[in-house]
Biopython code that builds the backbone (N, CA, C, O; Angstrom):
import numpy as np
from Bio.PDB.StructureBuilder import StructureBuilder

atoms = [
    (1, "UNK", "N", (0.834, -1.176, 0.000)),
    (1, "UNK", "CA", (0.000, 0.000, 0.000)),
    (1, "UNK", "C", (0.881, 1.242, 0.000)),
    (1, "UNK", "O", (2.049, 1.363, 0.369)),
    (2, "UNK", "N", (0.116, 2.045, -0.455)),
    (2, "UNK", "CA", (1.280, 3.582, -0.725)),
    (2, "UNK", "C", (2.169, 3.494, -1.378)),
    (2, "UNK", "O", (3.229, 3.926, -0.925)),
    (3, "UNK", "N", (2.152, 2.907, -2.717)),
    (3, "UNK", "CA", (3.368, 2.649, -3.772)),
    (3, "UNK", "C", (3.212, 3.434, -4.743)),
    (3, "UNK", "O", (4.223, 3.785, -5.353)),
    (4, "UNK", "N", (1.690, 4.009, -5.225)),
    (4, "UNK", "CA", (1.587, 4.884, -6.228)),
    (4, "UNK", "C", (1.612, 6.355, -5.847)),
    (4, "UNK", "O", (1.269, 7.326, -6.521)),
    (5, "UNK", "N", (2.167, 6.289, -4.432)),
    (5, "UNK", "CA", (1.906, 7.442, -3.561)),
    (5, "UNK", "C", (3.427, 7.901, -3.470)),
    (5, "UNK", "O", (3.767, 9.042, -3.780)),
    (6, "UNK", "N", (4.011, 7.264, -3.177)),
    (6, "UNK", "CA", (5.397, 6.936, -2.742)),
    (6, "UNK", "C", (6.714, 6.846, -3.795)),
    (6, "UNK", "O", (7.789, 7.442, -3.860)),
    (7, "UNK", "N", (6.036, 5.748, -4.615)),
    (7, "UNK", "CA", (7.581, 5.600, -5.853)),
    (7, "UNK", "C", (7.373, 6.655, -6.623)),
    (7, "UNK", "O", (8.432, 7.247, -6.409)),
    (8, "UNK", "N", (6.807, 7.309, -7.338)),
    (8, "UNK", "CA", (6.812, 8.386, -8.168)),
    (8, "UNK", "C", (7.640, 9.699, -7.577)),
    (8, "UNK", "O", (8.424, 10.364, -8.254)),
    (9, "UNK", "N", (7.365, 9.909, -6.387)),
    (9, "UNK", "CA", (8.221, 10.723, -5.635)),
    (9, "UNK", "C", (9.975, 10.267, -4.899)),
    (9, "UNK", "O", (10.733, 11.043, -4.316)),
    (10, "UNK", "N", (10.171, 8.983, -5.151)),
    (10, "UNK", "CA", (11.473, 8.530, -5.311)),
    (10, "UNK", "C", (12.089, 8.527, -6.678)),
    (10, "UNK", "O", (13.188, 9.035, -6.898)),
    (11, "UNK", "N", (11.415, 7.990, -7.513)),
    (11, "UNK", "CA", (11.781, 7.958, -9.102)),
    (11, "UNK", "C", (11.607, 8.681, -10.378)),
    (11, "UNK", "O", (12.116, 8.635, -11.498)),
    (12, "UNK", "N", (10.628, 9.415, -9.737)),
    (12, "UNK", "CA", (9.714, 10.228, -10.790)),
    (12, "UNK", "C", (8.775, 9.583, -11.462)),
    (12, "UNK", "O", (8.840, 8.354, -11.484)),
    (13, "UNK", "N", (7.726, 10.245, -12.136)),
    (13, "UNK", "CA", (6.367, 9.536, -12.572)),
    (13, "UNK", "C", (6.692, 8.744, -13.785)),
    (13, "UNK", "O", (5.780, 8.056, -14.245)),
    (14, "UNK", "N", (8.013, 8.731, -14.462)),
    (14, "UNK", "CA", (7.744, 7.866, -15.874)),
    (14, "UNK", "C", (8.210, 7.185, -15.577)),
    (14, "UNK", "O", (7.822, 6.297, -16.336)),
    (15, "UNK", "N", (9.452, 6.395, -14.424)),
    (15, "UNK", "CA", (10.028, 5.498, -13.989)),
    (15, "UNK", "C", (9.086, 4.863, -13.104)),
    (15, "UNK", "O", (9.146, 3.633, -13.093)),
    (16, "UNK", "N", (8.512, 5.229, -12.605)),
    (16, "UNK", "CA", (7.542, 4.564, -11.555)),
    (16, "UNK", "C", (6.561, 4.212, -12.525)),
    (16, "UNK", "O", (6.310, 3.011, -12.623)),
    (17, "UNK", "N", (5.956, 5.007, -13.261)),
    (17, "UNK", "CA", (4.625, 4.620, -14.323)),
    (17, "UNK", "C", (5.353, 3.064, -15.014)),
    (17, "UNK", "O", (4.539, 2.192, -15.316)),
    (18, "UNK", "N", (6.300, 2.880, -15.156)),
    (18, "UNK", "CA", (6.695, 1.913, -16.450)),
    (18, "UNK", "C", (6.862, 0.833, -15.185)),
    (18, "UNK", "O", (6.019, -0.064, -15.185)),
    (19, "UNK", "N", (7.899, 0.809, -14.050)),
    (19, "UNK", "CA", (7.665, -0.048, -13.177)),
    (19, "UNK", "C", (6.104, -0.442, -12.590)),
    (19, "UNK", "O", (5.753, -1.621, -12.551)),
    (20, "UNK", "N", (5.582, 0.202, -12.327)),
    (20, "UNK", "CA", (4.247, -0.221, -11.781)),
    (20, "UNK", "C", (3.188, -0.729, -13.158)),
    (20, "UNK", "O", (2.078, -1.175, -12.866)),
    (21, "UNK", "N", (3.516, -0.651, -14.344)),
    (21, "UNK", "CA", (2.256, -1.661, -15.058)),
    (21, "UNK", "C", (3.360, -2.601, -15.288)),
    (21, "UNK", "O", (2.959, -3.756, -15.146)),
    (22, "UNK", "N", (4.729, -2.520, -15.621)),
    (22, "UNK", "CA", (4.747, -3.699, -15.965)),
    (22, "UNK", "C", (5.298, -5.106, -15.241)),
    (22, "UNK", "O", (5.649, -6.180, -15.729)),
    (23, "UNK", "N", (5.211, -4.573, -13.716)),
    (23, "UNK", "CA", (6.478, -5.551, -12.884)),
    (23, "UNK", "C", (7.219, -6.285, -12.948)),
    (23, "UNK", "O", (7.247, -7.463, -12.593)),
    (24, "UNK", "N", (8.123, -5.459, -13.563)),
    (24, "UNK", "CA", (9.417, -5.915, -14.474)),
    (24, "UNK", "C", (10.437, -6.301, -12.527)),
    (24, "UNK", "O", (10.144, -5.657, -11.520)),
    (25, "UNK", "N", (11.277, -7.169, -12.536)),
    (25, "UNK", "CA", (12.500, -7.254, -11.404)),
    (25, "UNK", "C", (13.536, -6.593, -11.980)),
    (25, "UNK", "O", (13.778, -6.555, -13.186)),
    (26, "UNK", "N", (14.148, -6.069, -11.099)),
    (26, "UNK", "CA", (15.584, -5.256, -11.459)),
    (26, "UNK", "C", (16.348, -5.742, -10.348)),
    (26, "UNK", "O", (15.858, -6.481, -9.494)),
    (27, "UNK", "N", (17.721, -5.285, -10.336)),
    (27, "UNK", "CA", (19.073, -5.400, -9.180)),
    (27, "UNK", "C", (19.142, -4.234, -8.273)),
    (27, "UNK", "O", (18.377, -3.291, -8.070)),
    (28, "UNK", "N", (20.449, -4.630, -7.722)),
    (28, "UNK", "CA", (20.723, -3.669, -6.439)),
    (28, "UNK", "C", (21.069, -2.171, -7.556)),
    (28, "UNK", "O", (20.856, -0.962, -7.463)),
    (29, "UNK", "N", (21.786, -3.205, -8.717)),
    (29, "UNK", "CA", (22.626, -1.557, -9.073)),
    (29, "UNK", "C", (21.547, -0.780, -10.030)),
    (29, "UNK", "O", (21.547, 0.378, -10.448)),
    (30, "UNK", "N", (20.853, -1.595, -10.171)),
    (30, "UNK", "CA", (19.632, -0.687, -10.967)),
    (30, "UNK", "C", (18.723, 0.317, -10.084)),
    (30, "UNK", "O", (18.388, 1.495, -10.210)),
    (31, "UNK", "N", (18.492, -0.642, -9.186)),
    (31, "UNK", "CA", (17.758, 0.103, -7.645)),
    (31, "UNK", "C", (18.475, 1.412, -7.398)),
    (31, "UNK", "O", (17.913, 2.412, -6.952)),
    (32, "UNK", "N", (19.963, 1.323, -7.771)),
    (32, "UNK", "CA", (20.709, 2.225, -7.147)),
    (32, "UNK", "C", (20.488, 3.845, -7.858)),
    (32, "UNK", "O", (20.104, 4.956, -7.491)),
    (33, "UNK", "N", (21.054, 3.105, -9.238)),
    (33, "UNK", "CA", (20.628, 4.100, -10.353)),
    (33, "UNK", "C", (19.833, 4.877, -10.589)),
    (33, "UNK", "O", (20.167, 5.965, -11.058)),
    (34, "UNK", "N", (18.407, 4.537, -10.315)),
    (34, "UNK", "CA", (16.958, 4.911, -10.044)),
    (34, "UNK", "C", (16.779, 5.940, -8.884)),
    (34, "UNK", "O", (15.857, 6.755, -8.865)),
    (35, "UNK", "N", (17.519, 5.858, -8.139)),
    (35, "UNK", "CA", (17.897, 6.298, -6.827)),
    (35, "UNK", "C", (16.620, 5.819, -5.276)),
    (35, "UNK", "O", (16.436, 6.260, -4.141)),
    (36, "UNK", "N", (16.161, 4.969, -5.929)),
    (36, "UNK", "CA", (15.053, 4.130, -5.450)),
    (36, "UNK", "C", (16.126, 3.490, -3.751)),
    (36, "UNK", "O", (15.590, 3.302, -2.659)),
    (37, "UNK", "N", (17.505, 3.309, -4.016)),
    (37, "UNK", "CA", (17.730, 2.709, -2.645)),
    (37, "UNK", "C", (19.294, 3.956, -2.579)),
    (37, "UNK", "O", (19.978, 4.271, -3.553)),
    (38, "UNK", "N", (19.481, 4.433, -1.149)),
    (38, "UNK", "CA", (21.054, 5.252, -1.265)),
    (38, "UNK", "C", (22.232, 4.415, -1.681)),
    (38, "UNK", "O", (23.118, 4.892, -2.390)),
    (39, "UNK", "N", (22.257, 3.098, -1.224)),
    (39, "UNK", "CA", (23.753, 2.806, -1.552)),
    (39, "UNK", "C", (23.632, 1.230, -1.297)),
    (39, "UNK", "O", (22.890, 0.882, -0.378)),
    (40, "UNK", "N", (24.386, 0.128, -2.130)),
    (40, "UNK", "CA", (24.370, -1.005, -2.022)),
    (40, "UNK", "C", (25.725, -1.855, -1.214)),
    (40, "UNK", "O", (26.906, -1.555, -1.383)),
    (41, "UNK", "N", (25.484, -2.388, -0.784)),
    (41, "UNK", "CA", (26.451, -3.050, 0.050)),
    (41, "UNK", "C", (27.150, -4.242, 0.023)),
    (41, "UNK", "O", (26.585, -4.426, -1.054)),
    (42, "UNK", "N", (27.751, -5.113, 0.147)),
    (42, "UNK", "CA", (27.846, -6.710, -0.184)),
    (42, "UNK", "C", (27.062, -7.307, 0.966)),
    (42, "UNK", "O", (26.955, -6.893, 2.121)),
    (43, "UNK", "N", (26.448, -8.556, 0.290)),
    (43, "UNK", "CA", (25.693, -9.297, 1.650)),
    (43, "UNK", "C", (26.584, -9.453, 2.880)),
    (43, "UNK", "O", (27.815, -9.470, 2.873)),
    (44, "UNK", "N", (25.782, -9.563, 3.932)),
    (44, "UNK", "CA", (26.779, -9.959, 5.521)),
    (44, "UNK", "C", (26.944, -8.303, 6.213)),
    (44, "UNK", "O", (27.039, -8.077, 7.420)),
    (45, "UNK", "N", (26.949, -7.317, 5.179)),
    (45, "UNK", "CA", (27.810, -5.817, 5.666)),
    (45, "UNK", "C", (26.239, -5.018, 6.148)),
    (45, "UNK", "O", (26.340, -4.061, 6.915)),
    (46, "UNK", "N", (25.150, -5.347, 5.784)),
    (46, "UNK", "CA", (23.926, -3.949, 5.540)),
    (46, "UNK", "C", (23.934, -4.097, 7.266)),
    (46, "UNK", "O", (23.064, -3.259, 7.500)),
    (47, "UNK", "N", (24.212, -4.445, 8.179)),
    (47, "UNK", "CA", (24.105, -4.042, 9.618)),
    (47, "UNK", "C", (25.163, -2.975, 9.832)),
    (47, "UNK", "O", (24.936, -1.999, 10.547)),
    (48, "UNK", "N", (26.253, -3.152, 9.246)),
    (48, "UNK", "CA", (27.599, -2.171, 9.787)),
    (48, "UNK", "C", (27.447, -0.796, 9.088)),
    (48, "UNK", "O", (27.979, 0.219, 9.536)),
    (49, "UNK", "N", (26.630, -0.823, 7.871)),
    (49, "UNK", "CA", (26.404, 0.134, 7.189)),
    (49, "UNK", "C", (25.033, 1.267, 7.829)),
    (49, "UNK", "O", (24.719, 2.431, 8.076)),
    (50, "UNK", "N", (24.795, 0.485, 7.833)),
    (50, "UNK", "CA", (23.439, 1.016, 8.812)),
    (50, "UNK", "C", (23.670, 1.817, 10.114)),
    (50, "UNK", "O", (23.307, 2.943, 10.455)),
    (51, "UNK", "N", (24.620, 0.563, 10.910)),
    (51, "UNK", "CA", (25.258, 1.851, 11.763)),
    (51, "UNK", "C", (25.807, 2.577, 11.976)),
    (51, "UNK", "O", (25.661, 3.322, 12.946)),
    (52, "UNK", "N", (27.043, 2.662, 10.763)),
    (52, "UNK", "CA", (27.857, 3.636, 10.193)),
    (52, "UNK", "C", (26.846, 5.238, 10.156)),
    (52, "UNK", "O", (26.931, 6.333, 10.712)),
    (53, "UNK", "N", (26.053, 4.683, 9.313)),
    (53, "UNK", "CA", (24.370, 5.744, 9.076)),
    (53, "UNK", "C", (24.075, 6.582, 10.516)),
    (53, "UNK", "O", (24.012, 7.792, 10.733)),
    (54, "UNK", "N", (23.962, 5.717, 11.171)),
    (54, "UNK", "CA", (23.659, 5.941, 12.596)),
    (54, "UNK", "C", (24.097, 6.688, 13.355)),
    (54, "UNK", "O", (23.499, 7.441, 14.123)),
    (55, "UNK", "N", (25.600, 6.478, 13.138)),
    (55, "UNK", "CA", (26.292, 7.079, 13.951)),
    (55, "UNK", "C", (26.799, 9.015, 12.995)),
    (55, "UNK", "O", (26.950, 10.028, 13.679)),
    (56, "UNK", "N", (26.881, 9.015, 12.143)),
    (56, "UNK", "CA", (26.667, 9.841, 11.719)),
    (56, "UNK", "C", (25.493, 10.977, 11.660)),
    (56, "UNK", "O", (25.573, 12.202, 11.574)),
    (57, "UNK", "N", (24.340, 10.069, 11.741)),
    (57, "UNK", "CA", (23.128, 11.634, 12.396)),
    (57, "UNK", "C", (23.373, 11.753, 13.845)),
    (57, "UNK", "O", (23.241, 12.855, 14.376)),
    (58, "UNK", "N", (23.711, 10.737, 14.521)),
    (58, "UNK", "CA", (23.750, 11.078, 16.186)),
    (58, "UNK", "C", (24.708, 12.333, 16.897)),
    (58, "UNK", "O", (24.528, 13.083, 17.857)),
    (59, "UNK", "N", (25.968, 12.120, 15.767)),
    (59, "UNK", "CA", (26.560, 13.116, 15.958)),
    (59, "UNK", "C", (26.086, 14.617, 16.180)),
    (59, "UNK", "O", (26.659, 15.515, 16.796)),
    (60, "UNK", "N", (24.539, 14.635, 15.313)),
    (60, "UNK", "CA", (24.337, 16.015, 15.025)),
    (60, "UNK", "C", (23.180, 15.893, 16.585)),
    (60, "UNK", "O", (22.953, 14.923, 17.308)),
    (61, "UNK", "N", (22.548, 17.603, 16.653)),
    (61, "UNK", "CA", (21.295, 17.583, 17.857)),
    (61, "UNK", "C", (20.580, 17.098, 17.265)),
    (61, "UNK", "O", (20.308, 16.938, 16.075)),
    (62, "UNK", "N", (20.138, 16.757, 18.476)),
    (62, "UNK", "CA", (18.654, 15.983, 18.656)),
    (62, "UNK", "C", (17.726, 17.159, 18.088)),
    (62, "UNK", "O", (17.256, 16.884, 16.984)),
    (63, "UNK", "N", (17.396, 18.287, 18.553)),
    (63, "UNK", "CA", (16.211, 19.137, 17.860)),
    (63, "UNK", "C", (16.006, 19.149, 16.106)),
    (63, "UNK", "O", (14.975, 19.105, 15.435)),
    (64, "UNK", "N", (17.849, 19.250, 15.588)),
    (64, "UNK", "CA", (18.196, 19.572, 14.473)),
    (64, "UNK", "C", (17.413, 18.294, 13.292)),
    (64, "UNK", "O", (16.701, 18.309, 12.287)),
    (65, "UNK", "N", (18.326, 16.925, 14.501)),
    (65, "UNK", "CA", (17.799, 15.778, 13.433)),
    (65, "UNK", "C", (16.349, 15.695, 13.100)),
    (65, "UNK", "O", (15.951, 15.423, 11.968)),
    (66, "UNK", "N", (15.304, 16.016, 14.460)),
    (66, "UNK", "CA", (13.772, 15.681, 14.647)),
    (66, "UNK", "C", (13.158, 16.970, 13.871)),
    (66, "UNK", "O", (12.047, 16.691, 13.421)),
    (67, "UNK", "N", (13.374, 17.676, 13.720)),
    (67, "UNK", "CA", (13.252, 18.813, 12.910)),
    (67, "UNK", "C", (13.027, 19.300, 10.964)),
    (67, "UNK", "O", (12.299, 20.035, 10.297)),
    (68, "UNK", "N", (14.569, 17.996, 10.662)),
    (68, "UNK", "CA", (14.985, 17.613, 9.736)),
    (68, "UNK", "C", (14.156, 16.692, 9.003)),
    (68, "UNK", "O", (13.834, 16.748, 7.816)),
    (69, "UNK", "N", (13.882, 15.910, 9.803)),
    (69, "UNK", "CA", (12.709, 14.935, 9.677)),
    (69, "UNK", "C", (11.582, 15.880, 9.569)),
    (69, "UNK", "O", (11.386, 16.590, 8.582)),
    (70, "UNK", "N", (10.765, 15.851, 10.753)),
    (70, "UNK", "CA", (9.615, 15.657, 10.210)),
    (70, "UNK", "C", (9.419, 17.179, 9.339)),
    (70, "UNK", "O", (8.401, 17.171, 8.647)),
    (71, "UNK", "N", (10.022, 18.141, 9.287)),
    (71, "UNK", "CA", (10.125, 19.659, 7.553)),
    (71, "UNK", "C", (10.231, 18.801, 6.350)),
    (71, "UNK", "O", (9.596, 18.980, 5.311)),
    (72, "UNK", "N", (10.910, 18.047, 6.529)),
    (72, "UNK", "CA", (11.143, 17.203, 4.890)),
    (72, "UNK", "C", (9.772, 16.469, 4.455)),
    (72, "UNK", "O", (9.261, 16.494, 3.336)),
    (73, "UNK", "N", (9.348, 15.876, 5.494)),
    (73, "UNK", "CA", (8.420, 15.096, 5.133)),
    (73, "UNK", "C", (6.960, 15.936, 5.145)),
    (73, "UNK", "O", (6.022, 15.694, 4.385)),
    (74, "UNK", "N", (6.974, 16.549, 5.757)),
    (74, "UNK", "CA", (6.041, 17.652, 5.692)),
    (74, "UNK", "C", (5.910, 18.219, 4.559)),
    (74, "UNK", "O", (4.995, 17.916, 3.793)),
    (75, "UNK", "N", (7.020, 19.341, 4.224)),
    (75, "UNK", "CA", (7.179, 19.872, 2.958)),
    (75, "UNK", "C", (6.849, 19.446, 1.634)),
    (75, "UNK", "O", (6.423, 20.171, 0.736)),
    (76, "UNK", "N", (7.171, 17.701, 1.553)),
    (76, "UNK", "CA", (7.033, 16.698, 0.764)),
    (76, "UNK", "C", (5.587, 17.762, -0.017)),
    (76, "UNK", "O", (5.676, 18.316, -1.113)),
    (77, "UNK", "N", (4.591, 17.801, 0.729)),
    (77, "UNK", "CA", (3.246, 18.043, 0.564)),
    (77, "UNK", "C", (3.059, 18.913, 0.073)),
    (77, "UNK", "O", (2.136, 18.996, -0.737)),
    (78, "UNK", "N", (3.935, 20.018, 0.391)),
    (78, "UNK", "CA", (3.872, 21.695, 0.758)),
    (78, "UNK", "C", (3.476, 21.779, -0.534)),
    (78, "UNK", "O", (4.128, 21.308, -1.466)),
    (79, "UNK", "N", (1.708, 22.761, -0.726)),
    (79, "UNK", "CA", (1.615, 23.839, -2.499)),
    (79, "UNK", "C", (2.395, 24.566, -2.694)),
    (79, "UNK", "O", (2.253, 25.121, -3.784)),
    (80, "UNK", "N", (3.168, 24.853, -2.176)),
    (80, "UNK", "CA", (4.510, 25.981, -2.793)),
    (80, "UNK", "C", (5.212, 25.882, -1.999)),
    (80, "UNK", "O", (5.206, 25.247, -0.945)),
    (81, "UNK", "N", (6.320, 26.934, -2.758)),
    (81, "UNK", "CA", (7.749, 26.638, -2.341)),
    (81, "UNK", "C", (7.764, 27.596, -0.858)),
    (81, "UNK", "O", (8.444, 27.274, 0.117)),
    (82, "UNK", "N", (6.852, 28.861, -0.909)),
    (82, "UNK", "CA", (6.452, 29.910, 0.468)),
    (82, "UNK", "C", (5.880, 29.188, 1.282)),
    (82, "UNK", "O", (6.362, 29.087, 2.411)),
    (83, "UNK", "N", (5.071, 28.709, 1.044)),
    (83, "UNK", "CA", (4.818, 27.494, 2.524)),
    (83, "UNK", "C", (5.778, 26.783, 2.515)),
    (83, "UNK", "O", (5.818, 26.717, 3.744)),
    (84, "UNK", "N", (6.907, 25.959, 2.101)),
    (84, "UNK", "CA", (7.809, 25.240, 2.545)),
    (84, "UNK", "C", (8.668, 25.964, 3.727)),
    (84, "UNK", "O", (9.023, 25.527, 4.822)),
    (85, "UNK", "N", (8.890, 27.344, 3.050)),
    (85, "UNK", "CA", (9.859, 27.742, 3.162)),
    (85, "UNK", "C", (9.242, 28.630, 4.998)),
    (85, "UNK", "O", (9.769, 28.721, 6.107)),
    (86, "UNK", "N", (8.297, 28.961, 4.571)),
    (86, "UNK", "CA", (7.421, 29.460, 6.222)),
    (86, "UNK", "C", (7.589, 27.931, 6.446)),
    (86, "UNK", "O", (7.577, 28.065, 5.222)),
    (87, "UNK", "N", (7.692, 26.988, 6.665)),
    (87, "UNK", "CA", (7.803, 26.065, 7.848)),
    (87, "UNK", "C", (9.210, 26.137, 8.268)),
    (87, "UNK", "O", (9.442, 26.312, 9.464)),
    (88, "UNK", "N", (10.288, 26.010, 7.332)),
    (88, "UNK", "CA", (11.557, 25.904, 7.644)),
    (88, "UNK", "C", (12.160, 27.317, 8.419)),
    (88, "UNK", "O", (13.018, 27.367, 9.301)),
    (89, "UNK", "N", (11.412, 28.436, 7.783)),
    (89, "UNK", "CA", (11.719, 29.223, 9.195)),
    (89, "UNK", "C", (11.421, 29.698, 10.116)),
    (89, "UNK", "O", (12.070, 30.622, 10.605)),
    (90, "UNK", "N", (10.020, 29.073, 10.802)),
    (90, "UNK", "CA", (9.506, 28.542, 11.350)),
    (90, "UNK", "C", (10.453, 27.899, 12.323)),
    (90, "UNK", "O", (10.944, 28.692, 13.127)),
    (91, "UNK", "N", (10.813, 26.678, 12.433)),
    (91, "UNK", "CA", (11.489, 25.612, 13.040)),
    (91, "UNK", "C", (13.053, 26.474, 12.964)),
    (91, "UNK", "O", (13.576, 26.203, 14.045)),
    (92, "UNK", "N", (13.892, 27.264, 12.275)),
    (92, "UNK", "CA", (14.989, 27.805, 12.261)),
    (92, "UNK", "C", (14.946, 28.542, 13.423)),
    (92, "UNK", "O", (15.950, 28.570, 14.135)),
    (93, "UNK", "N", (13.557, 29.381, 13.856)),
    (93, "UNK", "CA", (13.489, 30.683, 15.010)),
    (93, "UNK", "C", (13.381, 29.490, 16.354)),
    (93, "UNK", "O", (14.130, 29.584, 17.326)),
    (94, "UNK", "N", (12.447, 28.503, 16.241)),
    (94, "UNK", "CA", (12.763, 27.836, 17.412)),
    (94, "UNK", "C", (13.475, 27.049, 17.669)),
    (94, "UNK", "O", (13.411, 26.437, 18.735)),
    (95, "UNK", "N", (14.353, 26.835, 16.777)),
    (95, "UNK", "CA", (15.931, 26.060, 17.314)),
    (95, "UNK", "C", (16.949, 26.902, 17.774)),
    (95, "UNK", "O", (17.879, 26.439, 18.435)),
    (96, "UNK", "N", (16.839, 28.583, 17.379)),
    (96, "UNK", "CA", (17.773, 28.964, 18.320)),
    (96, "UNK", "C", (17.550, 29.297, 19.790)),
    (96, "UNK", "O", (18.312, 29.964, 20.490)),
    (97, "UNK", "N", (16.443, 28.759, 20.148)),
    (97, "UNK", "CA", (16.337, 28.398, 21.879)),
    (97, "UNK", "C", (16.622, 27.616, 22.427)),
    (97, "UNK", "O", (16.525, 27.589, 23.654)),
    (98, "UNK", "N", (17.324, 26.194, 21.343)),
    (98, "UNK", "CA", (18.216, 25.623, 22.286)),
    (98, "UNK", "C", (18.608, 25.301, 22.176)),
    (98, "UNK", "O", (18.672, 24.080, 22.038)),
    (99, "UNK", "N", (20.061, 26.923, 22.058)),
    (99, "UNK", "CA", (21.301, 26.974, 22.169)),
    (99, "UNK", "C", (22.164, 26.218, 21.334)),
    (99, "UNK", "O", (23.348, 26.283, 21.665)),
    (100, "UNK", "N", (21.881, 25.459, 20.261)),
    (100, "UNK", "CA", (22.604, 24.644, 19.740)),
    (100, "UNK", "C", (22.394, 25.028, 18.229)),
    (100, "UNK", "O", (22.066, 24.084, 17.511)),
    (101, "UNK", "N", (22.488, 25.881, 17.811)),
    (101, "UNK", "CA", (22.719, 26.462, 16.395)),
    (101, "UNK", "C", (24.127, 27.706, 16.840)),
    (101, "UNK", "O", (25.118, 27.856, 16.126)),
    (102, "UNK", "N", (23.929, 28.312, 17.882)),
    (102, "UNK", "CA", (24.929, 29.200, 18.120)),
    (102, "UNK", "C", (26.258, 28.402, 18.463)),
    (102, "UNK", "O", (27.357, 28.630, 17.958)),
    (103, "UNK", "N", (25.974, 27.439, 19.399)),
    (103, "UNK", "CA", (27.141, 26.177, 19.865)),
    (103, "UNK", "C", (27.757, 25.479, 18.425)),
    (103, "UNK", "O", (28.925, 25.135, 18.245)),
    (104, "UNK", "N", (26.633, 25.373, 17.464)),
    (104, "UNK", "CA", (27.150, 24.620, 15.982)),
    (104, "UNK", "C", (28.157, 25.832, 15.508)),
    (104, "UNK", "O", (29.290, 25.425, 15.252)),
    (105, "UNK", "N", (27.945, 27.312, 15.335)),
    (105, "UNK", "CA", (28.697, 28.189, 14.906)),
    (105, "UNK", "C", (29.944, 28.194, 15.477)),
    (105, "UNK", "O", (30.970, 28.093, 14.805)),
    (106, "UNK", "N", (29.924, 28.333, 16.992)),
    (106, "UNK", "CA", (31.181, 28.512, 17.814)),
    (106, "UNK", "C", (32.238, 27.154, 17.456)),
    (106, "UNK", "O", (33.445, 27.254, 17.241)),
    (107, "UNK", "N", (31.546, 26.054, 17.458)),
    (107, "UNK", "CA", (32.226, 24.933, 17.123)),
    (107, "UNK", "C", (32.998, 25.045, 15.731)),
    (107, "UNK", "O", (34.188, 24.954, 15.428)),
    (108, "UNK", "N", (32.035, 25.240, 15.138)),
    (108, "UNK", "CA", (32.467, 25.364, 13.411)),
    (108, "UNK", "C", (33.915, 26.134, 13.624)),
    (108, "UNK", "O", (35.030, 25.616, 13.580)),
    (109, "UNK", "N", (33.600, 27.441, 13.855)),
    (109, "UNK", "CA", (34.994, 28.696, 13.919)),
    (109, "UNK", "C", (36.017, 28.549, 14.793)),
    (109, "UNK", "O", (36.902, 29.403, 14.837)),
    (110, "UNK", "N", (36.035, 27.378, 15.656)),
    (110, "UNK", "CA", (37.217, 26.860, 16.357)),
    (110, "UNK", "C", (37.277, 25.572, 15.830)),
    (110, "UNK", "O", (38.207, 24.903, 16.280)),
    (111, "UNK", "N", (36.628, 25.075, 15.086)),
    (111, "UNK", "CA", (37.502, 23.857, 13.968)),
    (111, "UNK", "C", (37.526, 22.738, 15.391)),
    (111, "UNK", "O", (38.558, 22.199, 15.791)),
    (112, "UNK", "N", (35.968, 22.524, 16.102)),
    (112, "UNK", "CA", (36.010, 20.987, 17.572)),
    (112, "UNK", "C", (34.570, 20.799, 17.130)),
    (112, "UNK", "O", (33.824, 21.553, 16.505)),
    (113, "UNK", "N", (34.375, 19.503, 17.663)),
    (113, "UNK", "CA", (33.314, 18.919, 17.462)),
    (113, "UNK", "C", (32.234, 20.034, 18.452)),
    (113, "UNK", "O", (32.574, 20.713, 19.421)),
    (114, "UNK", "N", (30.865, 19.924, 17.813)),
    (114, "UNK", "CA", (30.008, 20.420, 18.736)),
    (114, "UNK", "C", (30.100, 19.854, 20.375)),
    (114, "UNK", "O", (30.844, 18.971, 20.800)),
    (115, "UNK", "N", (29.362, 20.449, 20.934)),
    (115, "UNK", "CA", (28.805, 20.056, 22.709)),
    (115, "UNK", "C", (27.432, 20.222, 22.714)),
    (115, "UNK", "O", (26.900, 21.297, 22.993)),
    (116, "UNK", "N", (26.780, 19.130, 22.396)),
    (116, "UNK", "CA", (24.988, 19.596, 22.139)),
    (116, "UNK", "C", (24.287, 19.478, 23.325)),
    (116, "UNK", "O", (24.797, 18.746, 24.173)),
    (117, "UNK", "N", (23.297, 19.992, 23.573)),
    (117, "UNK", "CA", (22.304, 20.673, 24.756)),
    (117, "UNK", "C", (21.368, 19.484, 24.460)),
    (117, "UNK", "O", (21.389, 19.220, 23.258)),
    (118, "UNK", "N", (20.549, 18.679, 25.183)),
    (118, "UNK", "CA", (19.900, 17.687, 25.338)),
    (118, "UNK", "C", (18.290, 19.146, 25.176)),
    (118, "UNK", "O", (18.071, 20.328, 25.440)),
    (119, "UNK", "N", (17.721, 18.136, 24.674)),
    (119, "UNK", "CA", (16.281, 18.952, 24.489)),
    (119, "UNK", "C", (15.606, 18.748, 25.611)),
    (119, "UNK", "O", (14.488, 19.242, 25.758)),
]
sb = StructureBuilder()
sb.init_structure("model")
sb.init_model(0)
sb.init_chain("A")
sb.init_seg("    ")
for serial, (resi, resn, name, xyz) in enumerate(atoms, 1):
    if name == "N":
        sb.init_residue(resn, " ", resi, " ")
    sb.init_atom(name, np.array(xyz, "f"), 0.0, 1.0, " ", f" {name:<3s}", serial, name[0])
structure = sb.get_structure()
């Protein structure tokens, strides 16, 4: 369910239109191509990769990541690009209350990892 909802907005409508009448199978590297999956792995590895993934958003805040999320997916929707853009700054004015967009700057201009503020 949610495939005619969903793949067209991963693939675009003529790649998805031609996959969905004719259910054709494809590969990883076709998947890839399509941009239908980010990145392929050798079997045995998609756990280490995953947490590789993992560990890379954790690095960032917590407000920033949850934020990131759910504007994107939101926006997904958005009738224009001014409502997208009123949500994103929107969520920009209330992330600098905590403290961790100014801490991302200070960090940046002394070249150290952030120190993030728990929400």
């Amino acid at each position: 369910m949610g495939t005619s909802y969903f793949l067209p907005r991963l693939v675009g409508p003529g790649r998805a239109f031609e996959l969905m009448t004719t259910g054709r199978h494809f590969d990883a590297s076709e998947a890839l191509e399509m941009g239908l999956v980010q990145s392929v792995v050798a079997e045995g590895e998609e756990v280490e990769k995953a947490l590789e993934t993992a560990r890379l958003i954790v690095q960032n805040n917590e407000y920033g990541v949850w934020m990131t999320k759910t504007g994107m997916w939101a926006n997904l929707d958005a009738p224009s690009l001014r409502h997208a853009m009123e949500l994103e700054n929107r969520t920009q004015v209330l992330g600098t209350f905590t403290g961790n967009m100014g801490e991302a700057m200070k960090a940046f201009r002394e070249k150290r990892d952030p120190h993030w503020k728990p929400l």
